[in-house]
C-alpha positions in Angstrom: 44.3 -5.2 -3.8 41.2 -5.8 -5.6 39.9 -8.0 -2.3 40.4 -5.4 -0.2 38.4 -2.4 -3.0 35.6 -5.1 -3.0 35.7 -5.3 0.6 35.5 -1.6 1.1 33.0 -1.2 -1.5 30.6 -3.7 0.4 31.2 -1.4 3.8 30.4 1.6 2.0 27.5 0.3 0.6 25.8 -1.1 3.6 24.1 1.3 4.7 22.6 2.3 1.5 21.4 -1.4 1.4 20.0 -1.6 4.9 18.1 1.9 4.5 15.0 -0.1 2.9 15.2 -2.9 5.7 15.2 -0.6 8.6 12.8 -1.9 11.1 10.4 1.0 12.6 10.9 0.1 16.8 8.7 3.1 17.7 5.7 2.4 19.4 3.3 4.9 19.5 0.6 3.8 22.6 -3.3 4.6 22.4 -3.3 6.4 26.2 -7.3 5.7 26.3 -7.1 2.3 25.1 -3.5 1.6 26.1 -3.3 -0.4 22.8 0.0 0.2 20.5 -1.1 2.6 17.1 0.4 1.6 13.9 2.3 4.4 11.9 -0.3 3.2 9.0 -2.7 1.0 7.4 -2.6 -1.0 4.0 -5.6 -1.7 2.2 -6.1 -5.3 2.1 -7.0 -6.7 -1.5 -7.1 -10.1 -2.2 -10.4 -11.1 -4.6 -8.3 -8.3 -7.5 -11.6 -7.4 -8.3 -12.8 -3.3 -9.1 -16.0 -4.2 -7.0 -13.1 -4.6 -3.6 -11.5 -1.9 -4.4 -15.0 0.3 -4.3 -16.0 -1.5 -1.3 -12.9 -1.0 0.5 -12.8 2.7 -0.3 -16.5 3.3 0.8 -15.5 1.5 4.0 -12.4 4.3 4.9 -15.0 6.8 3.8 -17.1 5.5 6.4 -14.3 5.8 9.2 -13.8 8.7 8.0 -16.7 10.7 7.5 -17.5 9.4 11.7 -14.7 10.6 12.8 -12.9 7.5 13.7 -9.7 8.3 11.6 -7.4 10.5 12.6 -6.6 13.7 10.4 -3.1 13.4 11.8 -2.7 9.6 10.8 -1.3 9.1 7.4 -3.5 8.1 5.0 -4.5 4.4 4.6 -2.3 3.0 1.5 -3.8 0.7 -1.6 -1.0 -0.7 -3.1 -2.8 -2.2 -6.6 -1.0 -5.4 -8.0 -3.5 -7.1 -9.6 -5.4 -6.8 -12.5 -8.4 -4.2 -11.1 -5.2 -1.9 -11.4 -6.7 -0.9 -15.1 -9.2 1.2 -12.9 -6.8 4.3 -12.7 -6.2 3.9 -16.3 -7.2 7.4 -17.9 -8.6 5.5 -20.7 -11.1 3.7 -18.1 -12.5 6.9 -16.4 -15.8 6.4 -17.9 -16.4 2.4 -16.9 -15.1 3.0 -13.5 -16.7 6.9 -12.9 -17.6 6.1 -9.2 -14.6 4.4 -7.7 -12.5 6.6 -9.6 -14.1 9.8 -8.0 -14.2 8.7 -4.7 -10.4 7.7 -4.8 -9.7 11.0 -6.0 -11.5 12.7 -3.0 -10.1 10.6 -0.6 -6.7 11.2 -1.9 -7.6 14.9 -2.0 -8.7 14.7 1.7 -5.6 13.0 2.8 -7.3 10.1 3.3 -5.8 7.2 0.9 -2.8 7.4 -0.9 -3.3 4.8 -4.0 -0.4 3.2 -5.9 -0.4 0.9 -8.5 2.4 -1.6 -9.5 4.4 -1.2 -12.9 4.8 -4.6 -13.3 1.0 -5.6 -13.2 0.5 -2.7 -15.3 3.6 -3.9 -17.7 2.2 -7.6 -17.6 -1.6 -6.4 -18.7 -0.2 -4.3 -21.5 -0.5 -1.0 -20.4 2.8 -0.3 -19.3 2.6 3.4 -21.0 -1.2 4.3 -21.0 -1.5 7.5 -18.1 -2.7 6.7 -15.2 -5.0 9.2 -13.1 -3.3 12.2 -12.1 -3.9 11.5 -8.3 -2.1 7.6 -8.7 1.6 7.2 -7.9 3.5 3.7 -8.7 5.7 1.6 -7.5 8.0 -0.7 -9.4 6.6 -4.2 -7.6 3.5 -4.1 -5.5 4.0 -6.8 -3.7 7.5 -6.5 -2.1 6.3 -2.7 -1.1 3.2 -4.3 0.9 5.7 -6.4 2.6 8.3 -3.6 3.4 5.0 -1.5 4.9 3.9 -4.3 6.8 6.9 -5.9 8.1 9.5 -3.0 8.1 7.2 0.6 8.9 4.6 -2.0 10.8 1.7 -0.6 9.1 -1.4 -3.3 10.1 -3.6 -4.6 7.1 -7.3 -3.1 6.8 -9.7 -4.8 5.3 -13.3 -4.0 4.0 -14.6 -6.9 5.8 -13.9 -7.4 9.2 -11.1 -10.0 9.6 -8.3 -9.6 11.8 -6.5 -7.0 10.9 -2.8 -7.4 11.0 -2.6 -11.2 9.6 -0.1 -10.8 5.9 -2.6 -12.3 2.8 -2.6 -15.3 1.9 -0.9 -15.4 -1.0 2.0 -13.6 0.5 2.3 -16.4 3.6 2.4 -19.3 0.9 5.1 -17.2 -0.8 7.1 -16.4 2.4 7.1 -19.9 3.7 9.2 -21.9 0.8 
C-alpha cells in the first residue's frame, strides 16, 4: 500500500517537476538573415566587477539607442551573482549614482530586466538591506543563468565582443565534474 501512494505521488508530481526543465524547441528564423533568433539574451558577467556591469549596460544602450534591438524582444536579462551585486543596494545609490540610473532607465524602457541572487546577497551580509525598487531576485543566480541558457535558449551577450552563445567559464568547469 504505501509503495503504490509513493508511486502515485511521484506520477502526480512529475509534471510539476519537469515544468522548470522544459526545453523551448521553437525556433523563431531571421527571414533577412535566415539565422535562428533567440527568445532572449543574458548579460554575460564574469570579471564581478561594478565597472562590467556599467560597461555592459552602456553597450545595450548602444544597441538600443541605434535601433538594432527590437522593441518587441524581451529585454536583455543581468542575472547578478557576484559581489558587484551591492550596486542595487539602496544604501549604495550615492557610490554607484551612474550605473544605478542607467539600469533604472533601461528597465523603465523595457530594455534590461536586472536580478540579483539571494544567496550572494545572503553570503555578503546583506540578506535584508532593500534593494532598488526596479531589481527583482532570484533565490540562486547561477542555476537561473543555466535554465535561461540551456532550457528558454536565451544566447549570452557580452560587452566585449566574444562569441556569443559559449556558457562562462566558470559554469563549464562546474558542469563538466
Amino acid at each position: 500500500m504505501k509503495t503504490v501512494f509513493l508511486m502515485l505521488l511521484t506520477l502526480c508530481a512529475l509534471p510539476l517537476m519537469a515544468d522548470g526543465l522544459a526545453v523551448n524547441t521553437e525556433t523563431v528564423v531571421d527571414e533577412a538573415t535566415e539565422k535562428p533568433i533567440p527568445p532572449g539574451y543574458i548579460a554575460r558577467l564574469e570579471l564581478n566587477k561594478p565597472e562590467e556591469v556599467e560597461a555592459t549596460l552602456k553597450r545595450v544602450e548602444e544597441i538600443y539607442l541605434t535601433g538594432q534591438l527590437d522593441s518587441n524582444e524581451p529585454p536583455v536579462t543581468f542575472i547578478i551573482h557576484g559581489p558587484e551585486a551591492v550596486i542595487f543596494l539602496e544604501e549604495n545609490y550615492e557610490m554607484y549614482r551612474g550605473v544605478v540610473d542607467l539600469a533604472e532607465k533601461l528597465t523603465q524602457e523595457k530594455v534590461v530586466d536586472i536580478k540579483v541572487c539571494r544567496n550572494r546577497l545572503r553570503i555578503e551580509g546583506h540578506r535584508k538591506k532593500p534593494l532598488q525598487s526596479f531589481v527583482g531576485t532570484v533565490r540562486f543566480g547561477p542555476r537561473e543563468e543555466r535554465r535561461l541558457h540551456r532550457a528558454e535558449g536565451y544566447e549570452y551577450f557580452s560587452a566585449n565582443e566574444r562569441s556569443a552563445n559559449q556558457e562562462p567559464a566558470n559554469e563549464k568547469s562546474a558542469n563538466s565534474q
